[in-house]
C-alpha positions as CSV (number, residue, x, y, z in Angstrom):
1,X,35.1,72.6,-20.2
2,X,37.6,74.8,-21.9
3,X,41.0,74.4,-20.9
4,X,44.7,76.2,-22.1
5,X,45.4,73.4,-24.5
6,X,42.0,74.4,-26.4
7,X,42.8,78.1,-26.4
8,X,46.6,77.9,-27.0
9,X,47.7,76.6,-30.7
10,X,50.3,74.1,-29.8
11,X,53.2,76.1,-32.2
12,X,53.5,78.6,-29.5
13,X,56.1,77.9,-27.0
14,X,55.9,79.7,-23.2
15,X,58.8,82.2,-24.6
16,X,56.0,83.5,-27.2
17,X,53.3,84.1,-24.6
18,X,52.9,87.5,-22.6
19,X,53.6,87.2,-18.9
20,X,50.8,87.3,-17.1
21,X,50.4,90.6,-15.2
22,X,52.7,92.4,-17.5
23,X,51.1,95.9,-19.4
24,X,52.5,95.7,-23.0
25,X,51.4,99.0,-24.7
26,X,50.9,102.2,-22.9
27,X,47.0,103.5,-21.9
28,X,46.1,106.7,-21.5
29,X,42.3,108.2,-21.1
30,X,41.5,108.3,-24.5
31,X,40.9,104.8,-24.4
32,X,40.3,104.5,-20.8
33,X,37.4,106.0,-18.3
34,X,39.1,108.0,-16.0
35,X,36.2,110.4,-15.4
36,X,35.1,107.6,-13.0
37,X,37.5,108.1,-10.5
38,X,37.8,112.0,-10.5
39,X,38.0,113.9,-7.4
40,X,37.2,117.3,-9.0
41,X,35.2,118.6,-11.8
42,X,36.4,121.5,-14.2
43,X,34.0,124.1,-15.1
44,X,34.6,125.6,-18.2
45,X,33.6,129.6,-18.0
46,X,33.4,130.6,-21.7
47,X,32.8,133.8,-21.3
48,X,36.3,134.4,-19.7
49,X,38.0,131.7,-22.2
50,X,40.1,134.4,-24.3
51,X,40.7,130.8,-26.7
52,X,44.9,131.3,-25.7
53,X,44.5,127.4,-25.9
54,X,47.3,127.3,-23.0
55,X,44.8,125.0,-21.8
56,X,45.0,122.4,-24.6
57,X,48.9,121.1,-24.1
58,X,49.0,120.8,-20.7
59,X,46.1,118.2,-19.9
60,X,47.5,114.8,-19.6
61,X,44.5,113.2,-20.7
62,X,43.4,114.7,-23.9
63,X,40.3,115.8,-22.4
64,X,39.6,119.2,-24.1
65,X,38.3,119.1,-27.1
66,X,38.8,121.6,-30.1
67,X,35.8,122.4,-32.7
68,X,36.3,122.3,-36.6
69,X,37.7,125.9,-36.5
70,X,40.3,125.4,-33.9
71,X,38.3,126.7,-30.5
72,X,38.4,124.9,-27.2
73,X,34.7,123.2,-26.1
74,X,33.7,121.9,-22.9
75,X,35.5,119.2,-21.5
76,X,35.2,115.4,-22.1
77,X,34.3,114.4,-19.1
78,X,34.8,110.8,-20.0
79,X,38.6,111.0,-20.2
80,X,39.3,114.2,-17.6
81,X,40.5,112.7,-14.3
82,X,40.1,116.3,-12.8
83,X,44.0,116.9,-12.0
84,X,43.4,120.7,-12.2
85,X,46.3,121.2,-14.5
86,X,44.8,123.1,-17.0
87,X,42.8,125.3,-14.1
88,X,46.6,126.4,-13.5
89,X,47.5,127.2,-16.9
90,X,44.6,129.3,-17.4
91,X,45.9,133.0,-17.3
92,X,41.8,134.1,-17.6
93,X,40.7,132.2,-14.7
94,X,38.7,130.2,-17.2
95,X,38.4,127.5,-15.9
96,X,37.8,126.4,-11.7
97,X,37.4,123.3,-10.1
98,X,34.8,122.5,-8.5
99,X,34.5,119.5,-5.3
100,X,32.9,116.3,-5.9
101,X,34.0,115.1,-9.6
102,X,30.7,113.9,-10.7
């Protein structure tokens, strides 16, 4: 049976150690799932998508994507928590969102 005084070399003192509970860099979607807990889905329409890229900055979460020459894709659905931010900075109407996140 493991216990602290196997895990913790004894040079560290309790000033050293993280307090428990306590978030010490910042997390954003890139490295977390968020499309897990989303509400609402975007759907990207392509064929309204005038490529403004409007769309890009404003989306907390990194979640669309731009190709090798600089154009928007479809979302990454892995990261978008389905806020609907970019749906409002869409002067095309390029983008709704749709009920049900999934």
């Amino acid at each position: 049976m493991n216990n602290n005084h196997d895990i913790i070399p004894a040079d560290i003192s309790w000033k050293d150690i993280t307090p428990g509970g306590t978030i010490t860099c910042s997390g954003n979607a890139k490295y977390f799932k968020t499309g897990d807990w989303r509400s609402k889905k975007p759907i990207f329409l392509e064929e309204k998508c005038k490529q403004c890229l409007l769309c890009v900055p404003i989306c907390p979460d990194c979640a669309i994507p731009l190709d090798e020459e600089g154009k928007r894709t479809d979302f990454d659905f892995f990261a978008c928590k389905g806020c609907g931010a970019c749906a409002k900075a869409c002067p095309f109407g390029a983008i709704e969102m749709e009920e049900g996140g999934k």
